[in-house]
KEGUTOR-607517 format. One record per atom (N, C-alpha, C, O, CB): residue number from 1; residue in one letter; atom name; z, y, x negated. Coordinates in steps of 0.2 Angstrom, whole numbers, plus 5000, padded with zeros to 4 digits. Glycine has a CB too. Layout:
BEGIN
NODE   pos   code   site      w      v      u
NODE   NUM      a     CA      Z      Y      X
...
END
This chain:
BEGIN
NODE   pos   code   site      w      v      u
NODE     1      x      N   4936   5025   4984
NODE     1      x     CA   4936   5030   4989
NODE     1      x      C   4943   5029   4993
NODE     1      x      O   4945   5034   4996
NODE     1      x     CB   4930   5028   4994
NODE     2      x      N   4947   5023   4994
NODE     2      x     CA   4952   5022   4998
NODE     2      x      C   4959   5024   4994
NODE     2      x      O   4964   5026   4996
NODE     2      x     CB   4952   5015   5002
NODE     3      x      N   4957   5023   4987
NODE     3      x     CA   4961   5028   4981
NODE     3      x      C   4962   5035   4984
NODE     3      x      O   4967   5038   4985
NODE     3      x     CB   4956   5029   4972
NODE     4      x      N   4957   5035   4985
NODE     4      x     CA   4958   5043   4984
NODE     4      x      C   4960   5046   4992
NODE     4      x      O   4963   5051   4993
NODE     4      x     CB   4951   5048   4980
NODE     5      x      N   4958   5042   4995
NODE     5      x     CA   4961   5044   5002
NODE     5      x      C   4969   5043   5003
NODE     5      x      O   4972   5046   5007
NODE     5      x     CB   4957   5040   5007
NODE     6      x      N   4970   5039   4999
NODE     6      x     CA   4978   5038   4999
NODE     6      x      C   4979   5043   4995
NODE     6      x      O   4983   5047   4997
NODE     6      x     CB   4982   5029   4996
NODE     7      x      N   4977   5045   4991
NODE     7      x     CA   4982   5053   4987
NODE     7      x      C   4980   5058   4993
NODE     7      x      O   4984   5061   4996
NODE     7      x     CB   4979   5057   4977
NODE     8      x      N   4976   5059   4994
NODE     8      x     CA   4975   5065   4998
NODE     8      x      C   4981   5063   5005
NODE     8      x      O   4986   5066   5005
NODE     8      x     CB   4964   5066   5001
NODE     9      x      N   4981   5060   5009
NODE     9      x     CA   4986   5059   5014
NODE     9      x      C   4993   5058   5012
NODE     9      x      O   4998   5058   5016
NODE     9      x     CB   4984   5053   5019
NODE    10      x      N   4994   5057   5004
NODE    10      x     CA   5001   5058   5002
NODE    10      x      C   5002   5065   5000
NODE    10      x      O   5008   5067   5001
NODE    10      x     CB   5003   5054   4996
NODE    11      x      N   4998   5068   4997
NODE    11      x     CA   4999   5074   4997
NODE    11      x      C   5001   5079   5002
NODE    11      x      O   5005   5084   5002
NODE    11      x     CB   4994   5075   4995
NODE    12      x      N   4996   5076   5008
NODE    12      x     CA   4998   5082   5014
NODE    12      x      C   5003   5078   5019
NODE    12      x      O   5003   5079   5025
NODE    12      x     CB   4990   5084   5019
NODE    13      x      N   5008   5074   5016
NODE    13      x     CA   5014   5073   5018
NODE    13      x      C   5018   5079   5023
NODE    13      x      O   5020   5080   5028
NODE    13      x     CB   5018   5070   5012
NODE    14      x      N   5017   5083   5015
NODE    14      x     CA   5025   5087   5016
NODE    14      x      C   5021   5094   5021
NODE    14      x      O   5024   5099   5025
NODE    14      x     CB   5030   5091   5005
NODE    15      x      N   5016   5093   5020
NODE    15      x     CA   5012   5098   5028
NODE    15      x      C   5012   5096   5035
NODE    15      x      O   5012   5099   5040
NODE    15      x     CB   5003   5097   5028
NODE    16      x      N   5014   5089   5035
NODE    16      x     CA   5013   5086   5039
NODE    16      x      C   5021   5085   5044
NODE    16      x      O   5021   5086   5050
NODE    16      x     CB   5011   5080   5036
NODE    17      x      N   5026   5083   5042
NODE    17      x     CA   5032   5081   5041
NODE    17      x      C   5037   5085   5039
NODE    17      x      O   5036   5088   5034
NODE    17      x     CB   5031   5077   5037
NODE    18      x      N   5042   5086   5043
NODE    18      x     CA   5047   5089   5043
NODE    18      x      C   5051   5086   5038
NODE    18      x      O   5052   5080   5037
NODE    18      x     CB   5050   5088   5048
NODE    19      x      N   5056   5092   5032
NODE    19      x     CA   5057   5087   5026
NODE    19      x      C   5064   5082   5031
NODE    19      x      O   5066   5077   5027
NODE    19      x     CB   5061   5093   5017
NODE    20      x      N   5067   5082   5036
NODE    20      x     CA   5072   5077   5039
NODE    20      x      C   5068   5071   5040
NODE    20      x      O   5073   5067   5040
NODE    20      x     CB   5075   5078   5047
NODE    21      x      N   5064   5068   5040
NODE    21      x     CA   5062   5063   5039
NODE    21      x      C   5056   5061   5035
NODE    21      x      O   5053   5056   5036
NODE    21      x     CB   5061   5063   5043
NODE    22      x      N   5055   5065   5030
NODE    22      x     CA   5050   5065   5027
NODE    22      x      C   5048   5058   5021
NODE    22      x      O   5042   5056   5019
NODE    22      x     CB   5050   5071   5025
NODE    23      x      N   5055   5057   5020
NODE    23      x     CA   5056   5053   5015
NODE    23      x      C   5052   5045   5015
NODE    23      x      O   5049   5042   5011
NODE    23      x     CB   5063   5052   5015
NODE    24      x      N   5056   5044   5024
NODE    24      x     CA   5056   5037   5027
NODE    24      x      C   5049   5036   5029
NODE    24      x      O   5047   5031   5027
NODE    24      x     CB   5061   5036   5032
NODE    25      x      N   5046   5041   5033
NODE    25      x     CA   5038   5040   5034
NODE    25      x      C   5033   5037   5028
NODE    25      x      O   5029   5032   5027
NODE    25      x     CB   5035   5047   5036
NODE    26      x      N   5035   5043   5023
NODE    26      x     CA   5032   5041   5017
NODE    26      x      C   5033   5036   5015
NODE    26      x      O   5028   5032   5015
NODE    26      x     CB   5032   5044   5013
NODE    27      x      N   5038   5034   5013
NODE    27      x     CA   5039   5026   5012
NODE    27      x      C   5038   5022   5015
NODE    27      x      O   5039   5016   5012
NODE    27      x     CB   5043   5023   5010
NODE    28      x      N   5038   5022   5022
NODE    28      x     CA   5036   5016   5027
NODE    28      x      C   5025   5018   5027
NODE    28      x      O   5020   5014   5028
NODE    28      x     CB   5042   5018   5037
NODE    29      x      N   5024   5024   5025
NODE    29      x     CA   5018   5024   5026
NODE    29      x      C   5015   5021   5020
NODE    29      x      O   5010   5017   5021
NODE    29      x     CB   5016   5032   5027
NODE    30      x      N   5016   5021   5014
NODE    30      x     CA   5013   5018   5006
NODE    30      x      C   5016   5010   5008
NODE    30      x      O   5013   5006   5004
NODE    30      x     CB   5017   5022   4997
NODE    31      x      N   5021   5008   5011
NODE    31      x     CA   5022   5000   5011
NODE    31      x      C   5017   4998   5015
NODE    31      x      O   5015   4992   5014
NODE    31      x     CB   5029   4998   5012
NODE    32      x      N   5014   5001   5020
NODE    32      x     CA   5009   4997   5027
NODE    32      x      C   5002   5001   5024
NODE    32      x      O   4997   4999   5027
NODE    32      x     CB   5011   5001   5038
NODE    33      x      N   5000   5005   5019
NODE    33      x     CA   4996   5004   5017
NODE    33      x      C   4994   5000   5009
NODE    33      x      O   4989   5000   5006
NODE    33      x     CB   4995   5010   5018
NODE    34      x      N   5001   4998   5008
NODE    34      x     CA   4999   4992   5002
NODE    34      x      C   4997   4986   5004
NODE    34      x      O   4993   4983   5001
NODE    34      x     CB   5006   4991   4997
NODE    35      x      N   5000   4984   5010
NODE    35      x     CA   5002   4979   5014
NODE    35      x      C   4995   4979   5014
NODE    35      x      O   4992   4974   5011
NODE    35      x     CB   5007   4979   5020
NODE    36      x      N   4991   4983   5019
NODE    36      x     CA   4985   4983   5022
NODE    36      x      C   4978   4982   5015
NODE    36      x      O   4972   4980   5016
NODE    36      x     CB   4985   4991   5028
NODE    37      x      N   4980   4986   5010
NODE    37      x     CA   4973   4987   5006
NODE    37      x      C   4974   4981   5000
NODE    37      x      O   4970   4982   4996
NODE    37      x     CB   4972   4996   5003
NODE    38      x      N   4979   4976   5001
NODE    38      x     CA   4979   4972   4997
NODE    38      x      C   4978   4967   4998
NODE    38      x      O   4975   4963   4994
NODE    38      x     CB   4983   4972   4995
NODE    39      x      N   4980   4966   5006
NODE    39      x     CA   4976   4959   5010
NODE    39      x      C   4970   4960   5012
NODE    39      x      O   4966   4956   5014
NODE    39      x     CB   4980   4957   5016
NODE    40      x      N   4970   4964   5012
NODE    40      x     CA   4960   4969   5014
NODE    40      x      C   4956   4968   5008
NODE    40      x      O   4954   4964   5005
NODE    40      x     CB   4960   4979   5016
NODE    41      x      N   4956   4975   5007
NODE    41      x     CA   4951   4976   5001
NODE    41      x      C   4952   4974   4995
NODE    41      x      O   4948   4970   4992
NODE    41      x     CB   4950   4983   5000
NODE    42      x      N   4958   4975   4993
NODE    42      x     CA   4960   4970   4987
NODE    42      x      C   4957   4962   4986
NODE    42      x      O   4954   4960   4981
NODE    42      x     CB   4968   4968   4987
NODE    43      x      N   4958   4958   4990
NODE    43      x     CA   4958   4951   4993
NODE    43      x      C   4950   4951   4992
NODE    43      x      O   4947   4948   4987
NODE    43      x     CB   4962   4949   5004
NODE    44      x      N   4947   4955   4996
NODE    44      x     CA   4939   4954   4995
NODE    44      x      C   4937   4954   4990
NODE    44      x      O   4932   4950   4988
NODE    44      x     CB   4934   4957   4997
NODE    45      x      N   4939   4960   4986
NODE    45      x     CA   4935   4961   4981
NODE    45      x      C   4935   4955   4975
NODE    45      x      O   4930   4954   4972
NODE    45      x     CB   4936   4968   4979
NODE    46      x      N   4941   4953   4973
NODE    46      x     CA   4942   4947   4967
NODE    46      x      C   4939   4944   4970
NODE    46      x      O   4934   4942   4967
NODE    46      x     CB   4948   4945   4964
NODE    47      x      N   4939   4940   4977
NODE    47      x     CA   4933   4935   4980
NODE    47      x      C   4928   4937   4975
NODE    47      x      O   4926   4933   4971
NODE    47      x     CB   4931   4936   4989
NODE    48      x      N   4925   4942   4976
NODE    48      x     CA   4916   4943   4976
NODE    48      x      C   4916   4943   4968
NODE    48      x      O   4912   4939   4966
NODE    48      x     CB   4913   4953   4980
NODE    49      x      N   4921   4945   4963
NODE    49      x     CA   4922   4946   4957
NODE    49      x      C   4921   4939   4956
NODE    49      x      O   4917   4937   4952
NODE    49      x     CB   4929   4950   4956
NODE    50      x      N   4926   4934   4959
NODE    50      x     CA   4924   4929   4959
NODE    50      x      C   4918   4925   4957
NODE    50      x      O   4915   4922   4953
NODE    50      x     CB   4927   4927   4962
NODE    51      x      N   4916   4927   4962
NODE    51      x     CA   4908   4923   4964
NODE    51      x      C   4906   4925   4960
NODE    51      x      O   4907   4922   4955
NODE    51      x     CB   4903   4925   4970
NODE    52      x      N   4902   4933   4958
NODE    52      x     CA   4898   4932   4954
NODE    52      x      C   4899   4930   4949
NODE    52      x      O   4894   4926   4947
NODE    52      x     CB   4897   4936   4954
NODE    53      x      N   4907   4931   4944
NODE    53      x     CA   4907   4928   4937
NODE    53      x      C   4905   4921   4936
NODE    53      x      O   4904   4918   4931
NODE    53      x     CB   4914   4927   4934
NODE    54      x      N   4904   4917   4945
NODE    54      x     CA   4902   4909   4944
NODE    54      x      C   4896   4910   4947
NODE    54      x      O   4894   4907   4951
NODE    54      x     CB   4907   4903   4947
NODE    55      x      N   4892   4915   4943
NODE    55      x     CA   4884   4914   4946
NODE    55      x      C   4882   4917   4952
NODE    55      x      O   4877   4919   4953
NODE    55      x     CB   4882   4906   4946
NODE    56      x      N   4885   4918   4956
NODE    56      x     CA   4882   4919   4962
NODE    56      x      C   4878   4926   4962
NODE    56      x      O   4881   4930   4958
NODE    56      x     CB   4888   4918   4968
NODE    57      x      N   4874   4928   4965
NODE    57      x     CA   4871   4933   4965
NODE    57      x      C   4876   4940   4970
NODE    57      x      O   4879   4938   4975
NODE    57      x     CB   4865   4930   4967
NODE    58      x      N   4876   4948   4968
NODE    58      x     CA   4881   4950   4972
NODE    58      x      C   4881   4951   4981
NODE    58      x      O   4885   4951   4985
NODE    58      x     CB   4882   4955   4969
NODE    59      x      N   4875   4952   4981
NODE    59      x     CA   4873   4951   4990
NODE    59      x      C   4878   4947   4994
NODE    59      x      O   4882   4948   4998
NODE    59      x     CB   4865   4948   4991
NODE    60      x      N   4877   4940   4990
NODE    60      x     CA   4879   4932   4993
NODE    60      x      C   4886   4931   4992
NODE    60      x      O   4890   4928   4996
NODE    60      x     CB   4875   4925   4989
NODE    61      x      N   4888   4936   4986
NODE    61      x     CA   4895   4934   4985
NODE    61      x      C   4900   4939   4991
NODE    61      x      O   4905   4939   4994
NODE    61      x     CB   4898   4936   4976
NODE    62      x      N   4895   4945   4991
NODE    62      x     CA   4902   4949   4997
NODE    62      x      C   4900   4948   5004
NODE    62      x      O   4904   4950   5008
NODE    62      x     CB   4902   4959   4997
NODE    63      x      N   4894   4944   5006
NODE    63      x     CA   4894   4939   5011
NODE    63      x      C   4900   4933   5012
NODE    63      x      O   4902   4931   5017
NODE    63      x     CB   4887   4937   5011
NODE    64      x      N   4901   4931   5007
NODE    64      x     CA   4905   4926   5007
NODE    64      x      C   4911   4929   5008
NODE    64      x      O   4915   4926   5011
NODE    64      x     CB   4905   4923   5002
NODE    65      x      N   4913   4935   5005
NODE    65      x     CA   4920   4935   5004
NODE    65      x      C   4922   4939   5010
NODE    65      x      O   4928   4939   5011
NODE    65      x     CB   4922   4938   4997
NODE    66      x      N   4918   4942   5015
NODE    66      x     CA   4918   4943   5021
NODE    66      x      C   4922   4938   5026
NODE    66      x      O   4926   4939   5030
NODE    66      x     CB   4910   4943   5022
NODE    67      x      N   4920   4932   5024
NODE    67      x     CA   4923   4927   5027
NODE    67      x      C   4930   4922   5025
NODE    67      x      O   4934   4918   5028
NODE    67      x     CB   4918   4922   5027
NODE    68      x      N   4932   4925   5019
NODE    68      x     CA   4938   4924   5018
NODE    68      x      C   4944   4922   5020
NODE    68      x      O   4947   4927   5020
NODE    68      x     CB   4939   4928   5017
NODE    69      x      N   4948   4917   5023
NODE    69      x     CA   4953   4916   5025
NODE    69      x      C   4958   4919   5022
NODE    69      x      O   4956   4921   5017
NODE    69      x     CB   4955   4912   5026
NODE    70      x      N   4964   4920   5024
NODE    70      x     CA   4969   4922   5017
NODE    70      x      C   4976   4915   5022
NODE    70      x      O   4978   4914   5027
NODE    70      x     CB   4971   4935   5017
NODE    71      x      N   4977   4914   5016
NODE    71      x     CA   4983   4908   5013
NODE    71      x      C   4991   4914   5017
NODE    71      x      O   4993   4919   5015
NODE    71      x     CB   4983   4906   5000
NODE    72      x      N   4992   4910   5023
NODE    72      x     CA   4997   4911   5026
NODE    72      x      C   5004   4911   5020
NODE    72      x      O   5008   4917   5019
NODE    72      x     CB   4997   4905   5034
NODE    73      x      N   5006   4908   5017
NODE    73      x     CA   5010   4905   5010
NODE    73      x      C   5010   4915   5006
NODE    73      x      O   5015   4919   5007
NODE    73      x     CB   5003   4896   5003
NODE    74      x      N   5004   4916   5003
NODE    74      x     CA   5001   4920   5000
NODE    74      x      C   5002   4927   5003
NODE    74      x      O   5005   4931   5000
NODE    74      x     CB   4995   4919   4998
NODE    75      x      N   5001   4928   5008
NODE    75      x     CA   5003   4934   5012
NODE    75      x      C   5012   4932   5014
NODE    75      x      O   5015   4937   5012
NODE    75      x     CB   4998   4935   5020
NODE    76      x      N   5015   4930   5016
NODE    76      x     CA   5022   4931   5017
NODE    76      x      C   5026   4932   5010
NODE    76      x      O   5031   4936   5010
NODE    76      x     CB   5025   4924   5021
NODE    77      x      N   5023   4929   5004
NODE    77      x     CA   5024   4933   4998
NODE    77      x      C   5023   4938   4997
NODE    77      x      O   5028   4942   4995
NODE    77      x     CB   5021   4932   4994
NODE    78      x      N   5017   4942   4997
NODE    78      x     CA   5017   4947   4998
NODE    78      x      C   5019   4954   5002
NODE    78      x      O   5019   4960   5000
NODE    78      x     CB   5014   4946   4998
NODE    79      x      N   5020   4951   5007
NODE    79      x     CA   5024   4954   5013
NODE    79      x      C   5030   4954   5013
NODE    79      x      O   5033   4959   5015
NODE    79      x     CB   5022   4950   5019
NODE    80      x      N   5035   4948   5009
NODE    80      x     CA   5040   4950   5005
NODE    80      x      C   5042   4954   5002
NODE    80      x      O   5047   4959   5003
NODE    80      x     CB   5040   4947   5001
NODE    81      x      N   5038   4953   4995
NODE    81      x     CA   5039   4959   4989
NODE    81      x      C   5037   4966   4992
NODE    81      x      O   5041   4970   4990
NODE    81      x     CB   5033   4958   4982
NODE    82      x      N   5033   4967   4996
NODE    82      x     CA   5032   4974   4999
NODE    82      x      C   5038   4978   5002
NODE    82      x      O   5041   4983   5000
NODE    82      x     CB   5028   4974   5005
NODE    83      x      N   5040   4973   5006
NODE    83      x     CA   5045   4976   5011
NODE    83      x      C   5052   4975   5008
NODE    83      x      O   5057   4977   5011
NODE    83      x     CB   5045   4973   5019
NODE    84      x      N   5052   4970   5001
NODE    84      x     CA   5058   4973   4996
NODE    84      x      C   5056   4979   4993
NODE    84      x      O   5061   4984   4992
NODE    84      x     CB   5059   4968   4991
NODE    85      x      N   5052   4980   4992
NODE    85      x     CA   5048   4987   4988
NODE    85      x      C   5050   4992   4992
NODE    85      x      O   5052   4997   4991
NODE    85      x     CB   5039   4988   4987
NODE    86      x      N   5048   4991   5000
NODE    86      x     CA   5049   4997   5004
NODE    86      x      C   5059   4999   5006
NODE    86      x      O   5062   5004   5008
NODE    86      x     CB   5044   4995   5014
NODE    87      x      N   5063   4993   5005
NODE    87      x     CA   5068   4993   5007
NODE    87      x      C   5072   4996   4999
NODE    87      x      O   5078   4998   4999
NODE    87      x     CB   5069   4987   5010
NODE    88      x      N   5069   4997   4996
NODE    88      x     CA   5073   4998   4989
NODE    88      x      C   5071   5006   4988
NODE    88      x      O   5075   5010   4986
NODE    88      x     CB   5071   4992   4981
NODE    89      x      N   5064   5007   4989
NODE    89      x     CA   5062   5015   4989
NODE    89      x      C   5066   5019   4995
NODE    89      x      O   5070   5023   4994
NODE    89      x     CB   5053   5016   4990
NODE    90      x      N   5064   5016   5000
NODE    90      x     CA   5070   5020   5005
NODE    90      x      C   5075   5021   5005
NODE    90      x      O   5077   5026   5007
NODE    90      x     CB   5071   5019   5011
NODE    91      x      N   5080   5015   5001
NODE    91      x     CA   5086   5018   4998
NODE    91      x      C   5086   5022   4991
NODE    91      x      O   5092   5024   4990
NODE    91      x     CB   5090   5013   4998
NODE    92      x      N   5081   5024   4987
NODE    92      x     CA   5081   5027   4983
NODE    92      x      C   5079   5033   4986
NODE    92      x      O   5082   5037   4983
NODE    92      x     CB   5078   5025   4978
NODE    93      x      N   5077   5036   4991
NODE    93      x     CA   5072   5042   4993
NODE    93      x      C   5078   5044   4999
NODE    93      x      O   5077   5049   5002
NODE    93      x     CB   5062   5038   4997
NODE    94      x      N   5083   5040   5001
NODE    94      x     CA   5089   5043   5005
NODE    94      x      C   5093   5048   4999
NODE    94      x      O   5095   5054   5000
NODE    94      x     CB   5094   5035   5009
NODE    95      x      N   5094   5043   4992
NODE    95      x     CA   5099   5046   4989
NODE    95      x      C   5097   5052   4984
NODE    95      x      O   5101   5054   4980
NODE    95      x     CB   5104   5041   4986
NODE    96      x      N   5090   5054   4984
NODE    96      x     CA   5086   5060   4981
NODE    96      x      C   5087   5066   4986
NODE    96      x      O   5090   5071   4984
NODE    96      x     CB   5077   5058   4981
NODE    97      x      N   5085   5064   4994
NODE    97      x     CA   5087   5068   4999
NODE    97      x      C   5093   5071   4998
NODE    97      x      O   5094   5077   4997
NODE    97      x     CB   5087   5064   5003
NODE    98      x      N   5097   5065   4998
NODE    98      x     CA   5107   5070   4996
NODE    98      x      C   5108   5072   4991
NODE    98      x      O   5112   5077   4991
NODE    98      x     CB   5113   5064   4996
NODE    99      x      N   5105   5070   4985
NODE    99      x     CA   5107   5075   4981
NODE    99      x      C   5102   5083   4980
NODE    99      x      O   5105   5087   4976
NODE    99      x     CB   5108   5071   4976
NODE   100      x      N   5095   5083   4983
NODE   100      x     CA   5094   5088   4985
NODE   100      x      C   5097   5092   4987
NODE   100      x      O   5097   5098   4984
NODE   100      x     CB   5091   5088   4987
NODE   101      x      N   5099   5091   4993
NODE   101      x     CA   5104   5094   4999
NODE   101      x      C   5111   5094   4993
NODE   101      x      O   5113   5100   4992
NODE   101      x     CB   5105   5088   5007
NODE   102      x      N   5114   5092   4992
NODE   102      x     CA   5117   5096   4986
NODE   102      x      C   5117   5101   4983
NODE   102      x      O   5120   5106   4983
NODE   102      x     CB   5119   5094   4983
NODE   103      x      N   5111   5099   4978
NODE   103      x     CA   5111   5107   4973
NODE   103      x      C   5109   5113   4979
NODE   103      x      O   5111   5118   4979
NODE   103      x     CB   5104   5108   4965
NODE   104      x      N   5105   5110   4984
NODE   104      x     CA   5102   5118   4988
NODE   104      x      C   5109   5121   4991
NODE   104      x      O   5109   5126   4993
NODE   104      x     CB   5096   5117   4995
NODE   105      x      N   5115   5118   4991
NODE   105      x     CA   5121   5120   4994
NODE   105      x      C   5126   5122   4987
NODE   105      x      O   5131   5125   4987
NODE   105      x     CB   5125   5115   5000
NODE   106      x      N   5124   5121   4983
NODE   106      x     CA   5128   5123   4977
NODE   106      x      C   5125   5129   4974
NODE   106      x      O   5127   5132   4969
NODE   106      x     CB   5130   5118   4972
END
């Protein structure tokens, strides 16, 4: 369900959004929603995946995994690699932009 809600709000980007900035939102918008559903929902769900493959019943395991801490170490990794991901797509998504704006002037 949050699959598919992220295509539907990428989709309606370019409804949304002036193409002058359309680039940078979008890629600042898929990096805070990678960020968010990996340390979220991602994080829980192998918890629970966890549990059950060691027996636990599934009720008890997504009660558990409710309570989760997450490993400060493991998110600044992550949080890393993202916002290298977001800094390398924004410069790819600047030089698409320009060369757009070229052929539309040629």
């Amino acid at each position: 369900m949050e699959h598919n809600s992220f295509l539907y709000d990428v989709d309606r980007f370019s409804e949304i959004f002036s193409s002058d900035d359309r680039a940078e939102k979008l890629v600042r918008f898929i990096a805070f929603w990678l960020i968010a559903h990996i340390l979220g929902t991602d994080l829980v769900m192998a918890e629970q995946i966890a549990c059950i493959k060691a027996g636990m019943p599934p009720q008890q395991a997504f009660e558990r995994a409710k309570e989760q801490k997450l490993d400060p170490v493991m998110v600044k990794m992550m949080l890393d690699a993202i916002m290298n991901l977001w800094i390398d797509s924004n410069a790819r998504c600047t030089r698409l932009e320009n060369k757009c704006s070229e052929l539309e002037k040629n």
